[in-house]
VOPAGU-2260 file (C-alpha; in pm, 1 decimal, decimal comma):
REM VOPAGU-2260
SITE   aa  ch    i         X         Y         Z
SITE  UNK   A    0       0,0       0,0       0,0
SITE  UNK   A    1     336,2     270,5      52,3
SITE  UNK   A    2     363,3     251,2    -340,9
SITE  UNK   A    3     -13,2     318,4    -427,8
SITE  UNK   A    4      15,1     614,2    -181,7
SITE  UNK   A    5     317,7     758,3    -345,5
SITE  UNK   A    6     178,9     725,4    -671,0
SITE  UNK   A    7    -141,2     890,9    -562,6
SITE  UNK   A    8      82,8    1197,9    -415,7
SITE  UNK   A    9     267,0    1227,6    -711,1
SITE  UNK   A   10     -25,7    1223,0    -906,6
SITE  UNK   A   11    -192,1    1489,1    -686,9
SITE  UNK   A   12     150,4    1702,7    -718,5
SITE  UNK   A   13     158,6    1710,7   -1110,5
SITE  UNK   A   14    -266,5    1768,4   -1121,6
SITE  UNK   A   15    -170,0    2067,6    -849,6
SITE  UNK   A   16     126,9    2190,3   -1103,5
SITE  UNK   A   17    -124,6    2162,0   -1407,5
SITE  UNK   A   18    -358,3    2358,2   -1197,8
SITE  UNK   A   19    -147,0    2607,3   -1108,1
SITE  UNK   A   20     -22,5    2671,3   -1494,6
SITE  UNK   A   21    -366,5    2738,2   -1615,8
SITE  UNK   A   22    -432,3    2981,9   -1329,8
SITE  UNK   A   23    -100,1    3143,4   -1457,6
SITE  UNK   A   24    -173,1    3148,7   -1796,9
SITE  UNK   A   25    -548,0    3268,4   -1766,5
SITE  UNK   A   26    -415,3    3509,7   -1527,3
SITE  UNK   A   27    -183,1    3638,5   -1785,1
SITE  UNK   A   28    -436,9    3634,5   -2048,3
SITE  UNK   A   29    -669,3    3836,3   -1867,1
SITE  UNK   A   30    -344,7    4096,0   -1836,9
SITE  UNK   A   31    -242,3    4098,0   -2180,1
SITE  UNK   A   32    -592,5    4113,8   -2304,8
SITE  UNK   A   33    -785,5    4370,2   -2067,1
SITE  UNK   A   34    -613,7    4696,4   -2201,4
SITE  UNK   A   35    -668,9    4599,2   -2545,2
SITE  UNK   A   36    -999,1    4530,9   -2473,8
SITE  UNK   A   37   -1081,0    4828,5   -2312,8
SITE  UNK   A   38    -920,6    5037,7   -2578,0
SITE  UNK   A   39   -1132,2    4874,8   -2804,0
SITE  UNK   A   40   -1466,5    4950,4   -2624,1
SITE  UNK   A   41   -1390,6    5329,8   -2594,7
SITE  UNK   A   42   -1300,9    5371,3   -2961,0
SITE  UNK   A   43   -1636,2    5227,8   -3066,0
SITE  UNK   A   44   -1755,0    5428,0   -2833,1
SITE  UNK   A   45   -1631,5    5782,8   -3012,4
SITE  UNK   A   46   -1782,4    5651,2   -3355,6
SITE  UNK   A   47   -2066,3    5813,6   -3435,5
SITE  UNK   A   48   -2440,9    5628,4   -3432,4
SITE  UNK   A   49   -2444,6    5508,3   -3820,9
SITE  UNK   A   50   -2682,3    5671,2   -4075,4
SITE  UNK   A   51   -2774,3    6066,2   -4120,4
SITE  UNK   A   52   -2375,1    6130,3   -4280,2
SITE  UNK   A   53   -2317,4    6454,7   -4492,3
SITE  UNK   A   54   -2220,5    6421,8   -4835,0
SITE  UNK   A   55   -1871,3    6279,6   -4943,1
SITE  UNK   A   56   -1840,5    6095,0   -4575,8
SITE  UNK   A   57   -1777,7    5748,7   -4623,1
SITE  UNK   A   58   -1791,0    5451,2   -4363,8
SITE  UNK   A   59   -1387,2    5467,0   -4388,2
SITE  UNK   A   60   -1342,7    5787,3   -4362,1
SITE  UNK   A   61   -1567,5    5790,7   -4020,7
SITE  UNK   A   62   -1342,8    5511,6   -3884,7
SITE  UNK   A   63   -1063,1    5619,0   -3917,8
SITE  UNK   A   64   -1074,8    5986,9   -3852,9
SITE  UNK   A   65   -1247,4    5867,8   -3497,0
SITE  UNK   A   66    -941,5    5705,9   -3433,4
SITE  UNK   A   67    -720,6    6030,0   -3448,6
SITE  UNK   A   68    -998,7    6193,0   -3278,3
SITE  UNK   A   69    -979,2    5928,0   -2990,7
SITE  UNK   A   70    -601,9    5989,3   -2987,9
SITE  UNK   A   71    -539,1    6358,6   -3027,2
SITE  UNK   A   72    -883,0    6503,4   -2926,5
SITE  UNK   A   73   -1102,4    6317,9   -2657,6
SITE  UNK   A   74    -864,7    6469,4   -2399,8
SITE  UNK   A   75   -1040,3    6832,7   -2421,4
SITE  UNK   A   76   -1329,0    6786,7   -2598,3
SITE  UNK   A   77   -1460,3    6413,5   -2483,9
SITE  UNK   A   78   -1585,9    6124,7   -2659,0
SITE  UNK   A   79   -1922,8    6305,7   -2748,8
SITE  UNK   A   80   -1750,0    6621,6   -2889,0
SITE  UNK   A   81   -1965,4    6824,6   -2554,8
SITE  UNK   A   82   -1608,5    6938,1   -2443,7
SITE  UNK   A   83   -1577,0    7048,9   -2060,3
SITE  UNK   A   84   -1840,0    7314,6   -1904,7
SITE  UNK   A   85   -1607,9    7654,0   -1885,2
SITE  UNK   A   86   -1272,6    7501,0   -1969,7
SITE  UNK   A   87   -1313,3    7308,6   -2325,5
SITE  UNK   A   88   -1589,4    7380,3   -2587,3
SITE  UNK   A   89   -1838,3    7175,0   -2733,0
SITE  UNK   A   90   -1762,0    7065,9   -3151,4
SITE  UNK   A   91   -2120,9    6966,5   -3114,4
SITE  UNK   A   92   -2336,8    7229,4   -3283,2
SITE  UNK   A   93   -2029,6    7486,1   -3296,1
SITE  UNK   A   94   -2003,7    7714,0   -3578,3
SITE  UNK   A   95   -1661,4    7689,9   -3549,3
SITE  UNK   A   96   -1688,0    7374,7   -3657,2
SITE  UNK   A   97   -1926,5    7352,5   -3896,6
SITE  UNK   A   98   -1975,1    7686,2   -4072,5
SITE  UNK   A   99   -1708,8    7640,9   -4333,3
SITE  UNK   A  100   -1429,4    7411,6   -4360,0
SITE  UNK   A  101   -1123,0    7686,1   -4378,7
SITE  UNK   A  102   -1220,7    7797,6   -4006,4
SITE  UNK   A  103   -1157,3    7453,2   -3829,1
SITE  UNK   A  104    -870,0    7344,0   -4065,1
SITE  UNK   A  105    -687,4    7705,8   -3971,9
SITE  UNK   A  106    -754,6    7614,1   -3603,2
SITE  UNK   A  107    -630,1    7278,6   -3609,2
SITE  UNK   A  108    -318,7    7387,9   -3805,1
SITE  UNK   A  109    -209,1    7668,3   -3553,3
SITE  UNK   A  110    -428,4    7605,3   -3253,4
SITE  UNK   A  111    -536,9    7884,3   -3035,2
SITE  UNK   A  112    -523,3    8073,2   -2729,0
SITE  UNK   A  113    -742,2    8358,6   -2636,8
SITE  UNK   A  114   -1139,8    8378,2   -2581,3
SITE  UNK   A  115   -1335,2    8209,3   -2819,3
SITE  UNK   A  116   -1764,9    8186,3   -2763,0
SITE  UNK   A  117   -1928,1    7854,8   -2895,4
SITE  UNK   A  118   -2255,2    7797,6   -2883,6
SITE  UNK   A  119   -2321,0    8134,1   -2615,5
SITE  UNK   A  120   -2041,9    8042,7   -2375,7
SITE  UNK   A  121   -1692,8    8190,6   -2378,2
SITE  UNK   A  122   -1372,0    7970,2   -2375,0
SITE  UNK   A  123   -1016,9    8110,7   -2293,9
SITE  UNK   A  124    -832,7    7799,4   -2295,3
SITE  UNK   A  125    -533,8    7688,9   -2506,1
SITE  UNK   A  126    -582,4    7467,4   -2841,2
SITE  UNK   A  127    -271,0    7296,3   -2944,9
SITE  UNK   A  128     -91,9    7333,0   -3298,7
SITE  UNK   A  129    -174,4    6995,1   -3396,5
SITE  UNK   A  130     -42,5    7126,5   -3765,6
SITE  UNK   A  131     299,0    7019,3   -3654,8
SITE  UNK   A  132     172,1    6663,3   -3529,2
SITE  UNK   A  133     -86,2    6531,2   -3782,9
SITE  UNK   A  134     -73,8    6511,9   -4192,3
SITE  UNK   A  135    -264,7    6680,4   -4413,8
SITE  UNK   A  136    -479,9    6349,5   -4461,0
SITE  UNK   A  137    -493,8    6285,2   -4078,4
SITE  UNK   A  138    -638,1    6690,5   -4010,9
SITE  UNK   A  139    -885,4    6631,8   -4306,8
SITE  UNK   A  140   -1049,0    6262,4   -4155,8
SITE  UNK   A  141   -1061,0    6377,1   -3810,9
SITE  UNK   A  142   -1231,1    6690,0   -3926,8
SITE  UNK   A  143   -1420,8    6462,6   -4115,2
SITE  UNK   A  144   -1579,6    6281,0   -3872,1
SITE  UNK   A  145   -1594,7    6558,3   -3601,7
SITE  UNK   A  146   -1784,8    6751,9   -3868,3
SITE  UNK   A  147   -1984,1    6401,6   -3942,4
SITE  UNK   A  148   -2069,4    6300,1   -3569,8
SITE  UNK   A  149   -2322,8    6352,0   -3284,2
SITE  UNK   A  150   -2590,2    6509,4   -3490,5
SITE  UNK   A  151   -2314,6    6729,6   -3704,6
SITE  UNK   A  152   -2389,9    6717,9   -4075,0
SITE  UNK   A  153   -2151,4    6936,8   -4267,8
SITE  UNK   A  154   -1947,6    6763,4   -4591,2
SITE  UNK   A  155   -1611,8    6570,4   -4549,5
SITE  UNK   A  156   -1289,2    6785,4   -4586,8
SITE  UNK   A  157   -1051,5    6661,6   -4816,0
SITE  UNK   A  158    -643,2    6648,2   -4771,5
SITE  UNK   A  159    -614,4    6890,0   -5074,4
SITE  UNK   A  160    -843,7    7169,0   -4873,9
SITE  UNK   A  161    -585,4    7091,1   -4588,6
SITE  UNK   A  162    -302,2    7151,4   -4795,8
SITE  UNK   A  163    -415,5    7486,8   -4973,2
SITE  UNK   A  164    -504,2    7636,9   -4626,9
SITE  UNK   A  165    -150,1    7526,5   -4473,4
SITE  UNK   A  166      -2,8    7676,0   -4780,6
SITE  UNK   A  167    -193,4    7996,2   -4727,3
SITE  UNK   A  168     -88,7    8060,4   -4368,7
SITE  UNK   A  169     318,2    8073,3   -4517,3
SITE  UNK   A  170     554,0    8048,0   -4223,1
SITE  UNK   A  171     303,1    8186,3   -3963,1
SITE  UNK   A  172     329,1    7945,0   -3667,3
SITE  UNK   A  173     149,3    8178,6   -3402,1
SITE  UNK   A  174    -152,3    8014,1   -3334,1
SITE  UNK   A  175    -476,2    8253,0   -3364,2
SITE  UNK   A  176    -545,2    8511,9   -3064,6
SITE  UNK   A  177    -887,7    8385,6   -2948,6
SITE  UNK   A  178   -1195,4    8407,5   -3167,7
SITE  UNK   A  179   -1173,3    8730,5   -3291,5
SITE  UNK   A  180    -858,7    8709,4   -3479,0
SITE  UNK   A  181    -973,9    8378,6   -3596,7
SITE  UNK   A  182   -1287,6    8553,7   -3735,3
SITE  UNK   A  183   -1093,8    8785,2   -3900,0
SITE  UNK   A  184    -945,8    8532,7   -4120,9
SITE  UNK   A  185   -1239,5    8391,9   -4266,3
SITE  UNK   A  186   -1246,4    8703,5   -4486,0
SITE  UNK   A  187    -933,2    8564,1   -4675,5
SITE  UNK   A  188   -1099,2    8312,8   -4858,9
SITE  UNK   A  189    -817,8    8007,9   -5033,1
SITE  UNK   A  190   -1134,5    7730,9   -5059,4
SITE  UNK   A  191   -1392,7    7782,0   -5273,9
């Protein structure tokens, strides 16, 4: 009976060492997988609800300019585009935004610091030069889809529009003082 018990404990030992492996490797799993996973639920969250896009917005287009968005824009202005109350504005709704396409290009090629009023409330935060970080393609999807999402319906921007504005603005690298100034430029017309 010594040798049956051995065999038994040995037996146990190696089923306990098994055990212990697939807790380690589910364990590890879970590690691995959980920030991926999570990064994947909050970028389907910042796509917009399908149907109801402006003309020359495709499916692609929407996908991948959330993705930038996610990346370079969700910090200030949120998932939704509603920005922070008295700190970030809203791109929901904001003429800014969605008046005519030189306006937002400009202010995503130079940024901005000084008061700007969206949508009745005044901002005086800074906006970044993200000119100097994204392409010409990258500034046209984003703008794209923020122009495209949570009830927004103005038409896609295009690279080329991106690349005529950038042209325009020379070696200015100043970003715009506040709304006004930014205003001010949309009498120079380069688009169409």
């Amino acid at each position: 009976m010594g040798t049956t018990s051995k065999r038994d404990e040995a037996r146990d030992g190696e089923q306990n060492t098994a055990h212990v492996v697939v807790i380690l490797l589910i364990v590890a799993f879970g590690v691995l997988a959980l920030p991926w996973m999570v990064l994947r639920k909050l970028e389907a969250r910042a796509l917009p609800p399908s149907g109801g896009v402006a003309a020359g917005v495709t499916a692609d287009d929407l996908a991948q300019g959330g993705k930038i968005y996610y990346r370079s824009c969700t910090g200030c202005h949120q998932a939704r585009g509603e920005g922070k109350p008295g700190r970030y504005p809203p791109l929901v709704g904001s003429s800014w935004v969605l008046g005519d396409a030189e306006t937002p290009i400009r202010l995503m090629l130079l940024g901005a610091a000084g008061p700007m009023e969206v949508n009745g409330a005044v901002y005086n935060d800074v906006m970044p030069n993200l000119g100097v970080t994204l392409t010409d393609e990258e500034i046209a999807l984003v703008l794209t889809y923020v122009r495209s999402s949570w009830g927004n319906s103005a038409p896609a921007v295009t690279k080329h529009e991106v690349a005529k504005v950038r042209a325009s603005l020379g070696d200015r690298q100043a970003p715009w003082a506040g709304g006004a100034e930014l205003a001010a430029a949309r009498a120079t017309r380069v688009l169409p």
